[in-house]
C-alpha positions in Angstrom: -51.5 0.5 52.8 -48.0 -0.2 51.5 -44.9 0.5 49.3 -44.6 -1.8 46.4 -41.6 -2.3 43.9 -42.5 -4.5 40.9 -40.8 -5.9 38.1 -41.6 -7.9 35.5 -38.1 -8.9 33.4 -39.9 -11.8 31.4 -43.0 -11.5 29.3 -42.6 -15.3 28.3 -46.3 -16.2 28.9 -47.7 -13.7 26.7 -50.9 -12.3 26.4 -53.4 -14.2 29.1 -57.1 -13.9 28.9 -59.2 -11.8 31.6 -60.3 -15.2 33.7 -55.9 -15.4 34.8 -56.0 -11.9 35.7 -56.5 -12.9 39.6 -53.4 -15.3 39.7 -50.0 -14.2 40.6 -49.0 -14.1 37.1 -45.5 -12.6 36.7 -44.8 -13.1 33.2 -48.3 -12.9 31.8 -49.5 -9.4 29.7 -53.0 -8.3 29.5 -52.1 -6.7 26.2 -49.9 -7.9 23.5 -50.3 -6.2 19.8 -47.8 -6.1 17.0 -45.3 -7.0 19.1 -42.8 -10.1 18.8 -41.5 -12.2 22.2 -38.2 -12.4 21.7 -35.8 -15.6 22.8 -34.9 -14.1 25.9 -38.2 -13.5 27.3 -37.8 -9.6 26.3 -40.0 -8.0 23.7 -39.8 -5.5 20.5 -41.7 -4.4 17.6 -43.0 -6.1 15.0 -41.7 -6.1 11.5 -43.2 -4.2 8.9 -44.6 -5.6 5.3 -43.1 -5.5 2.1 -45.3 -5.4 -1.1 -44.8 -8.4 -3.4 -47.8 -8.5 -5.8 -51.5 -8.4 -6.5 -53.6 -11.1 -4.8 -57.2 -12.2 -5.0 -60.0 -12.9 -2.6 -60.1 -16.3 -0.9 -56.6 -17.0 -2.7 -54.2 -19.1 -1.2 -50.5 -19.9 -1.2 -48.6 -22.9 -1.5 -45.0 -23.2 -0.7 -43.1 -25.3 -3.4 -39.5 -25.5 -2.5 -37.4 -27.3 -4.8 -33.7 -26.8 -4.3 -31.8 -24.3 -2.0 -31.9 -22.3 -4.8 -35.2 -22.9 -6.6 -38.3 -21.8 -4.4 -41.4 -21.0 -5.4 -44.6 -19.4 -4.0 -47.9 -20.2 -5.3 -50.7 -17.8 -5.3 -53.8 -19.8 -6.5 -57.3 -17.9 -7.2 -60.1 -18.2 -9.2 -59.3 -20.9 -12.1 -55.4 -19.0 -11.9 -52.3 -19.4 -10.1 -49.6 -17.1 -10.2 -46.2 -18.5 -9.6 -43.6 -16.2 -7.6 -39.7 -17.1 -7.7 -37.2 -14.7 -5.2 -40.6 -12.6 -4.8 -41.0 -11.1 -8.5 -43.9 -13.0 -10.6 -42.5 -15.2 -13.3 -45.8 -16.3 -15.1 -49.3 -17.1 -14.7 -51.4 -20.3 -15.5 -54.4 -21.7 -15.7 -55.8 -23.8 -12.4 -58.0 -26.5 -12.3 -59.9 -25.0 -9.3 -62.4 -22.5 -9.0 -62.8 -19.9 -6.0 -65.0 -21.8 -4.1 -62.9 -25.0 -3.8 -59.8 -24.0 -2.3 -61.0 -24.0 1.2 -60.8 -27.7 1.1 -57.7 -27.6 -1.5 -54.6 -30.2 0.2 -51.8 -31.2 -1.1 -48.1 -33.0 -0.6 -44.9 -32.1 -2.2 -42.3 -34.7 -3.3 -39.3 -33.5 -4.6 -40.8 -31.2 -8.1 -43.8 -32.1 -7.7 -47.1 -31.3 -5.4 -50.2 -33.8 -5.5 -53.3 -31.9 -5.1 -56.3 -33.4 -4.0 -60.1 -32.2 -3.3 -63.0 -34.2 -2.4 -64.8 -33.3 -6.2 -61.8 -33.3 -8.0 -59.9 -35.9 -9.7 -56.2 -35.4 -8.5 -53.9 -33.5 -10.3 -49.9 -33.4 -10.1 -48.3 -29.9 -10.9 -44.9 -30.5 -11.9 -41.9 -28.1 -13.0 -39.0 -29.5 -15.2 -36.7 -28.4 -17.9 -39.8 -27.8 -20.0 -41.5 -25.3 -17.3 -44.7 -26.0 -15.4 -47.6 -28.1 -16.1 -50.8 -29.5 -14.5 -51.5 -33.5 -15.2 -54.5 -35.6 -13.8 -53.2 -38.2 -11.9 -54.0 -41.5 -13.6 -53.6 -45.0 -11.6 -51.0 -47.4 -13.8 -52.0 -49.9 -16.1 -51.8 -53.6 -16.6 -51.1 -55.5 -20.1 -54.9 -55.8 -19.9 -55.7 -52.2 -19.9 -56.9 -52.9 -16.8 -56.0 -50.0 -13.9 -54.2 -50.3 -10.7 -57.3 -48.5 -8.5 -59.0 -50.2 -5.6 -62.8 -51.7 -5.4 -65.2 -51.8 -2.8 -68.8 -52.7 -2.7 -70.7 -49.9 -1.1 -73.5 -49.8 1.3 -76.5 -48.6 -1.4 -75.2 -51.5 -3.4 -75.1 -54.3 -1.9 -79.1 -55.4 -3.1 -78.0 -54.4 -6.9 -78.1 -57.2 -9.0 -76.4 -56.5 -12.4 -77.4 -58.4 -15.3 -75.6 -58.3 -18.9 -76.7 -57.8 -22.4 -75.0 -57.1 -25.6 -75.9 -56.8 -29.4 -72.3 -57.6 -30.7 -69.9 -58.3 -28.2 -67.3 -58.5 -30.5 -67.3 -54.4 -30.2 -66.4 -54.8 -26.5 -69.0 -52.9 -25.2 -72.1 -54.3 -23.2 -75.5 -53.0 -21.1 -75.3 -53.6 -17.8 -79.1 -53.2 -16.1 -79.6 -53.3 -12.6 -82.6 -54.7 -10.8 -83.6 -51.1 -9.1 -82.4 -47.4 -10.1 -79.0 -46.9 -9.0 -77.2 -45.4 -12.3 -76.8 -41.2 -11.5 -75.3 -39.1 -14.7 -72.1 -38.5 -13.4 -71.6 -42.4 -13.1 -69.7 -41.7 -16.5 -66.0 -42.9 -16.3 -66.2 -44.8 -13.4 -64.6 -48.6 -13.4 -66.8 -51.5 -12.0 -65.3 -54.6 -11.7 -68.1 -57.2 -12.6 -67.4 -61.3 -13.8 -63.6 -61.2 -13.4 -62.7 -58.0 -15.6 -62.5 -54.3 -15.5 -65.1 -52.1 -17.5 -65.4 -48.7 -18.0 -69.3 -46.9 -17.8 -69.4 -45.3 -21.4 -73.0 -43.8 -21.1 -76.0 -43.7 -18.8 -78.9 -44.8 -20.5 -81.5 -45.0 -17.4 -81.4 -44.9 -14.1 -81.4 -48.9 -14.4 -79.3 -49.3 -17.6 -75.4 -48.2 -18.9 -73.5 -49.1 -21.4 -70.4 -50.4 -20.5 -66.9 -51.7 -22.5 -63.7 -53.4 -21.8 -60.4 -54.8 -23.2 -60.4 -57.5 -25.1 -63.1 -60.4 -25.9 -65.9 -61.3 -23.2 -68.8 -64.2 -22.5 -71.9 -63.0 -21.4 -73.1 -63.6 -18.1 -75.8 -66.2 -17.6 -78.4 -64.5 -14.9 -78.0 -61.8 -12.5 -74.5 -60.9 -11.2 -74.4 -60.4 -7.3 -70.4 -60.2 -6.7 -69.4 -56.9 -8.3 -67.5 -53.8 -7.2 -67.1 -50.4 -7.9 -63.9 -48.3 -8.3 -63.7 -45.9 -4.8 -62.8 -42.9 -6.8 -65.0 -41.4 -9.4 -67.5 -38.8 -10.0 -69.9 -40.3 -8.2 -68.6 -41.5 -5.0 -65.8 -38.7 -4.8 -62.1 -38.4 -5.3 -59.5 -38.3 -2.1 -59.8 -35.4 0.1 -56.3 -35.9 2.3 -53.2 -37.1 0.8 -49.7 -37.5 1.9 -46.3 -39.6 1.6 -45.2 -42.0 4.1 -42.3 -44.5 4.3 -42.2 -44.1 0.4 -45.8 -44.7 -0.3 -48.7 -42.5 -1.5 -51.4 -41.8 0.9 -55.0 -41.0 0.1 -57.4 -40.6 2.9 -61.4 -40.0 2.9 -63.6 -39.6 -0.1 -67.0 -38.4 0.3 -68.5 -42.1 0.5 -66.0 -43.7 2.7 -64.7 -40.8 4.8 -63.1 -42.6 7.0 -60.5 -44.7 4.8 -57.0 -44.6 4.0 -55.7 -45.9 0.8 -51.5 -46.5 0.7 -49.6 -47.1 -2.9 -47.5 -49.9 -3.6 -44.4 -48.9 -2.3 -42.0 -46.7 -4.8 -44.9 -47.0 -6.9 -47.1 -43.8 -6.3 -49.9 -45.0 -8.9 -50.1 -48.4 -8.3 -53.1 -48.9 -5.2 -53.7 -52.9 -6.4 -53.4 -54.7 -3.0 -52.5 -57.8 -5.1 -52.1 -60.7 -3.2 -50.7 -58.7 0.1 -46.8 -58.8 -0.2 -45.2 -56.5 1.9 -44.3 -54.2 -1.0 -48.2 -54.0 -1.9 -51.2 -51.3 -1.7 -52.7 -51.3 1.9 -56.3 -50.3 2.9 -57.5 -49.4 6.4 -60.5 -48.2 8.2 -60.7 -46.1 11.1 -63.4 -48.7 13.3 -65.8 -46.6 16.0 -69.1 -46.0 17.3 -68.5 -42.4 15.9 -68.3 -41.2 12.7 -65.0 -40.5 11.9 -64.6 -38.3 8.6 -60.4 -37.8 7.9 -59.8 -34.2 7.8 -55.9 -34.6 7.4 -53.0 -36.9 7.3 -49.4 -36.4 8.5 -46.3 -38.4 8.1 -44.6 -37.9 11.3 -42.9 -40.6 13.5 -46.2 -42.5 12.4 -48.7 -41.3 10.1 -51.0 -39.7 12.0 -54.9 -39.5 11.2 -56.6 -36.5 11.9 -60.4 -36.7 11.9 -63.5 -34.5 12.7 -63.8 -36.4 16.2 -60.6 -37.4 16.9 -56.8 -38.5 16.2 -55.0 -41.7 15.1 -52.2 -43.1 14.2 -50.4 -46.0 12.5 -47.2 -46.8 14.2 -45.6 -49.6 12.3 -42.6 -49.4 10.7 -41.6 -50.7 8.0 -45.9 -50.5 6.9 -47.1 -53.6 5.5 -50.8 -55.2 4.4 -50.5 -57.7 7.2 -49.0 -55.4 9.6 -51.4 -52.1 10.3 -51.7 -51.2 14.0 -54.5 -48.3 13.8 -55.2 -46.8 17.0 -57.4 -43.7 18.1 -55.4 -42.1 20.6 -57.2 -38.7 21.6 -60.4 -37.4 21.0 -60.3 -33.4 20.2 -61.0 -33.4 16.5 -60.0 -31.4 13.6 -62.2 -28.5 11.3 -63.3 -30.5 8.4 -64.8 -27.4 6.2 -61.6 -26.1 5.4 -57.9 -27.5 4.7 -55.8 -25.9 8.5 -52.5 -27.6 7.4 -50.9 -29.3 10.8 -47.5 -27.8 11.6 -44.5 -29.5 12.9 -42.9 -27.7 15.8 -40.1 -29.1 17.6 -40.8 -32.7 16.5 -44.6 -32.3 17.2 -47.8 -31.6 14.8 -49.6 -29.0 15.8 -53.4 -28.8 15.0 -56.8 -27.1 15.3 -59.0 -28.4 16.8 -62.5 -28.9 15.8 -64.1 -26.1 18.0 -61.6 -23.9 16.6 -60.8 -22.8 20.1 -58.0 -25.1 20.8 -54.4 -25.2 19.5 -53.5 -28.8 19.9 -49.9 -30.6 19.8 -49.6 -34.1 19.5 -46.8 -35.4 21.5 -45.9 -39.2 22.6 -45.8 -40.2 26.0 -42.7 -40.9 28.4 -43.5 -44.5 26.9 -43.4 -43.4 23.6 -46.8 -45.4 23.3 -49.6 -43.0 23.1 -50.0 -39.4 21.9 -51.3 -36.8 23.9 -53.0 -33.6 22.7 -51.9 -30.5 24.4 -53.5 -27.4 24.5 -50.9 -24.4 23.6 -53.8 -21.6 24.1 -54.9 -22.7 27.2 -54.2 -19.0 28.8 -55.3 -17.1 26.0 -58.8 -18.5 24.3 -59.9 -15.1 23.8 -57.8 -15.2 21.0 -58.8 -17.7 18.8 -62.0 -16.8 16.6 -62.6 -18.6 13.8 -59.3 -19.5 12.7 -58.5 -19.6 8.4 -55.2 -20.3 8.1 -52.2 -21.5 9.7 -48.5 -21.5 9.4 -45.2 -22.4 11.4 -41.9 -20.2 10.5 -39.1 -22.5 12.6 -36.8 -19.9 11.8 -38.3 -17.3 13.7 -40.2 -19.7 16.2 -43.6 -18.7 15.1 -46.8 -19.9 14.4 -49.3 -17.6 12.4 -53.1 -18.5 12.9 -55.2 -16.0 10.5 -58.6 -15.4 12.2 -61.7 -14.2 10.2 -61.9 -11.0 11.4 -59.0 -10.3 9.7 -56.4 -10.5 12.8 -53.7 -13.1 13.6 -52.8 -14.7 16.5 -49.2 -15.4 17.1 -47.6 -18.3 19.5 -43.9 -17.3 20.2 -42.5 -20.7 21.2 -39.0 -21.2 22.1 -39.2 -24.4 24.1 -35.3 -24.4 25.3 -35.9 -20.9 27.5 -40.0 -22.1 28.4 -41.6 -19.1 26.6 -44.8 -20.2 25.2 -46.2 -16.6 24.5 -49.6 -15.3 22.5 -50.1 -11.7 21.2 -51.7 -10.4 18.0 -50.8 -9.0 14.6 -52.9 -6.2 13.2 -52.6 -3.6 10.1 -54.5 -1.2 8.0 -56.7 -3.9 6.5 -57.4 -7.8 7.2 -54.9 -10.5 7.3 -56.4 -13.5 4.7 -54.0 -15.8 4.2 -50.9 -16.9 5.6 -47.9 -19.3 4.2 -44.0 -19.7 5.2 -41.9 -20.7 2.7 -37.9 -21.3 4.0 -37.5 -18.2 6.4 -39.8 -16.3 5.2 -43.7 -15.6 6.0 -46.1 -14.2 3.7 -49.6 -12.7 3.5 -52.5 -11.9 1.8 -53.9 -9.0 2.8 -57.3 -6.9 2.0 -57.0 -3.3 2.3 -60.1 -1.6 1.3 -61.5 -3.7 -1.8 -58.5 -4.6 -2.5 -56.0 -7.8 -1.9 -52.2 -8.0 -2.0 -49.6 -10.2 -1.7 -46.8 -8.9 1.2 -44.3 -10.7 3.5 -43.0 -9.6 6.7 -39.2 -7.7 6.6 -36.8 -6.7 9.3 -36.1 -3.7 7.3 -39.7 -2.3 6.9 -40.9 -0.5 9.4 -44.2 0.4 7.9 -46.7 -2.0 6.3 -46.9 -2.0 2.4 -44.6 1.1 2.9 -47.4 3.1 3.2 -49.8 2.1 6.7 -48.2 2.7 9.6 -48.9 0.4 12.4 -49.3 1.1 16.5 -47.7 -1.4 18.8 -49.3 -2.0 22.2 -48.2 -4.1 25.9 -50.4 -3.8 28.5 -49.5 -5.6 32.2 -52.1 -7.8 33.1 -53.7 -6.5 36.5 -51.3 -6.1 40.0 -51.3 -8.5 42.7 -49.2 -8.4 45.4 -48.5 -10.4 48.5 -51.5 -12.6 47.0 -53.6 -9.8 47.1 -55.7 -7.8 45.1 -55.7 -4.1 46.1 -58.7 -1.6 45.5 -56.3 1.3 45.1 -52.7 2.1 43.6 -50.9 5.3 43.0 -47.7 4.7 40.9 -44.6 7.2 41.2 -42.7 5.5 38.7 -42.2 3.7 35.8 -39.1 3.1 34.7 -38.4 0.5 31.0 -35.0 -1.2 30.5 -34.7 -0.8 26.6 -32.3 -1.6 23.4 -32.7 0.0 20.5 -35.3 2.0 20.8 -36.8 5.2 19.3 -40.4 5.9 20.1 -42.0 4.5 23.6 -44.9 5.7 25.5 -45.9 4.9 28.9 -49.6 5.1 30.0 -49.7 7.6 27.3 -47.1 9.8 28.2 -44.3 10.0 26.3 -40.5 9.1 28.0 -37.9 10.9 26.7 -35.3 9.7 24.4 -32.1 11.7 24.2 -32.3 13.2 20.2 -29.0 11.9 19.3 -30.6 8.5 18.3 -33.4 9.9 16.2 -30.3 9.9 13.3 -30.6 7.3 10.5 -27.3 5.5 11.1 -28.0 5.1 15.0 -29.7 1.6 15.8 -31.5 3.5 19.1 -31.1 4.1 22.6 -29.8 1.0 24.9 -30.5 1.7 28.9 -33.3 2.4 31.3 -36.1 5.0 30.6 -38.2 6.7 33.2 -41.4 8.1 33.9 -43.0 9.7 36.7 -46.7 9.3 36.8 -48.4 11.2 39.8 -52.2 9.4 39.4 -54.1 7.6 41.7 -55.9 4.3 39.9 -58.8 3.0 41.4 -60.5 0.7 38.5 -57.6 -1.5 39.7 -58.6 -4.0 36.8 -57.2 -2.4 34.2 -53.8 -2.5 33.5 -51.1 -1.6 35.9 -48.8 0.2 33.1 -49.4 0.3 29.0 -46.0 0.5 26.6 -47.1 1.8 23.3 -46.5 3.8 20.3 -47.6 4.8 16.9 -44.4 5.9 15.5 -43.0 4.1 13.0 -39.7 3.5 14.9 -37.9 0.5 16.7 -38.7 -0.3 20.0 -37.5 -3.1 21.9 -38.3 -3.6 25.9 -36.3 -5.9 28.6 -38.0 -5.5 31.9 -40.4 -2.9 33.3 -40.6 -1.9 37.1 -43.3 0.3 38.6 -42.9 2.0 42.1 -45.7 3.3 44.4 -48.3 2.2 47.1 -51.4 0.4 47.8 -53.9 -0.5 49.7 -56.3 -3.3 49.8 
């Protein structure tokens, strides 16, 4: 048996799951629920939400920041998008997408405009100017020959396709192309081939063997069958990029569903030109990602390189200034990224953070001491428990916060504050499910479902309630005692005593600690000092927590330190 004084003035590791319990963790919670770790390692309540709009199952949101003074939200649904400008809606328009496709929605802003890309889709550029906003497919530029600045490959299926060529008149431009074996689908429509030295364009399927074809300007038949051709790598049929970026001023398209594991780079300056020409430095580029696994690209960043992140692991291309003859493409770890839905990577501190494939891991990419290789560290490492299923992710650097939306309709939160080591976990909850999340400039929003319903809300200092309606409980819980390196069978605390600031409403182990009633008035920001509690009880499930700080008041709260005073034995 023995006295113990314990306190714990930093909660900078956050909340730690079960399997840490028996280490001598001294800044680790058991328990940390709507509540934010602040800079210093202290801790206080949540903000509330404040009601912006109607929202829409499986909607998301898009950040589109134009100017410091011209930022816009993006709410896309169901063949809709609502625009939002200073939080009030300014219109609604019609979206390309239906419900089911933005899961896998990406996209990249450069100055007004956002590319938008989705593996069935052809790309599309939403744009605002001086006439408003506008959706446009994104076309690949033209030569004097009507020919089209897209790349050609010949695929795997095709490689034993012979085509041969016919024409009635070819003085109409148009022709029948007839392969030696089925290989035309419907949806073979539009696509370019490029077949005897020219571009044509499939007008209409007439068999599985047989199309009819036309191009620009006057032709000669082939004589016999044709066994150099190529087809266009995005179409209908093989699949439209499902990644896209910008990178040392060049367009970026990664992984279509035929070739999921290539890149495609624009001429540089020149976003619709992909023509690698004859490989000047100024040219298109294309690169493979080379394994024994199957690599499909989930996402691409342009970071200090532009960084590859596939369904088995992550790349890079370092060089710098990018040219054809100059691509060093290297795997450098092997984690993997979820490749069923679009998890935007975020850039904290100079590094991207990821998902990882298993949805278990947080992952940050960061170089070596050599500044050669990346390495993929694990920021939920103490606190797996928390990541189930993860929908959506976002990183608000003015707050230091990253946002992970899980299915069940939770989110985790990573306070990160690298400069004072506090790399701490807890959860956000309210009176409904969490759907979506998105940051745009300082501030984060939500989609959230209460009952059948879903709106559109942001988190605000001045709220203290959700929606201003749904109150919301905060919760710390110490993670189990240990002291001397031991685990005792038996404690009985005499006190409990909480260095606070600003605070109005705190409970300890369910009792409530008395605040004097002087700060209960509106104009008063709450009590500053040290609260007390005795707490006569003998606990012998010595597991559970040693002390709980709670309350579901809708009040500020904001904790320093905690101490606890009693015996054990062991």
């Amino acid at each position: 048996m023995g006295n113990f004084i314990k306190t714990q003035n930093s909660f900078a590791c956050g909340e730690v799951s079960p399997e840490f319990y028996a280490l001598n963790n001294a800044n680790g919670l058991s328990g940390l629920e709507n509540t934010d770790v602040l800079k210093s390692g202290g801790l206080t309540r949540r903000r509330g939400l404040k009601s912006i709009g109607n929202a829409y199952q499986d909607a998301i949101i898009v950040p589109f920041p134009i100017t410091e003074s011209e930022k816009y939200l993006l709410v896309i649904y169901n063949i809709s998008m609502d625009i939002y400008c200073n939080d009030t809606k300014i219109t609604t328009m019609i979206a390309p997408w239906k419900r089911a496709d933005l899961a896998k929605l990406q996209y990249a802003q450069r100055f007004n405009s956002i590319f938008f890309v989705h593996p069935d889709y052809k790309p599309v550029i939403f744009t605002k100017n001086a006439n408003g906003f506008s959706f446009t497919d994104f076309n690949f530029s033209s030569n004097a020959d009507a020919s089209v600045n897209i790349p050609f490959t010949r695929f795997e299926d095709s490689k034993n396709i012979t085509i041969t060529m016919s024409s009635s008149d070819i003085d109409t431009n148009y022709a029948t192309f007839t392969t030696n074996a089925d290989f035309w689908p419907e949806n073979a429509v539009g696509e370019r081939l490029y077949v005897d030295n020219r571009q044509w364009v499939v007008a209409s399927v007439q068999s599985a063997t047989a199309v009819t074809v036309y191009t620009n300007g006057n032709f000669t038949l082939a004589q016999g069958p044709i066994y150099d051709w190529y087809e266009s790598v995005f179409n209908n049929r093989r699949g439209w990029p499902s990644c896209v970026s910008f990178h040392q001023n060049r367009l970026v398209f990664g992984g279509t569903y035929a070739l999921p594991n290539c890149i495609w780079m624009s001429k540089v300056s020149d976003f619709h030109n992909f023509d690698s020409g004859t490989g000047l430095d100024d040219e298109a580029i294309y690169a493979a990602l080379l394994s024994a696994q199957h690599h499909q690209i989930c996402t691409i960043v342009s970071s200090d390189s532009l960084q590859i992140l596939t369904s088995v692991g992550e790349w890079s291309i370092s060089n710098s200034p990018l040219t054809p003859s100059n691509v060093n493409i290297k795997q450098h770890t092997s984690v993997g990224s979820i490749a069923t839905r679009y998890l935007p990577p975020q850039q904290i501190e100079g590094s991207t953070t990821f998902i990882s494939e298993s949805g278990k891991d947080i992952r940050e990419l960061d170089l070596d001491a050599l500044g050669e290789n990346y390495n993929a560290t694990d920021l939920c490492l103490y606190a797996k428990h928390l990541m189930q299923n993860p929908v959506s992710v976002s990183y608000n650097q003015n707050t230091h916060q990253l946002f992970v939306v899980m299915q069940s309709g939770y989110m985790a939160v990573l306070h990160k504050y690298p400069n004072t080591d506090i790399s701490a976990w807890g959860t956000y909850k309210t009176d409904g499910e969490f759907k979506y999340v998105c940051v745009l400039d300082d501030s984060t929003y939500v989609i959230v479902k209460r009952k059948s319903n879903y709106y559109l809300e942001k988190f605000d200092a001045s709220c203290l309630k959700d929606a201003a309606q749904y109150g919301f409980s905060y919760k710390i819980s110490a993670v189990p005692m240990v002291v001397n390196g031991h685990c005792p069978k038996k404690i009985r605390t005499r006190k409990i005593s909480v260095r606070v600031i600003n605070t109005k409403t705190l409970f300890a182990n369910d009792y409530r600690i008395e605040i004097p009633n002087v700060v209960y008035s509106n104009d008063n920001p709450g009590y500053s000092g040290d609260l007390s509690l005795n707490l006569l009880g003998i606990q012998n499930d010595t597991i559970q927590p040693l002390w709980t700080l709670s309350s579901s008041e809708q009040l500020s709260a904001t904790i320093l330190s905690v101490t606890t005073e009693g015996w054990y034995s062991i």
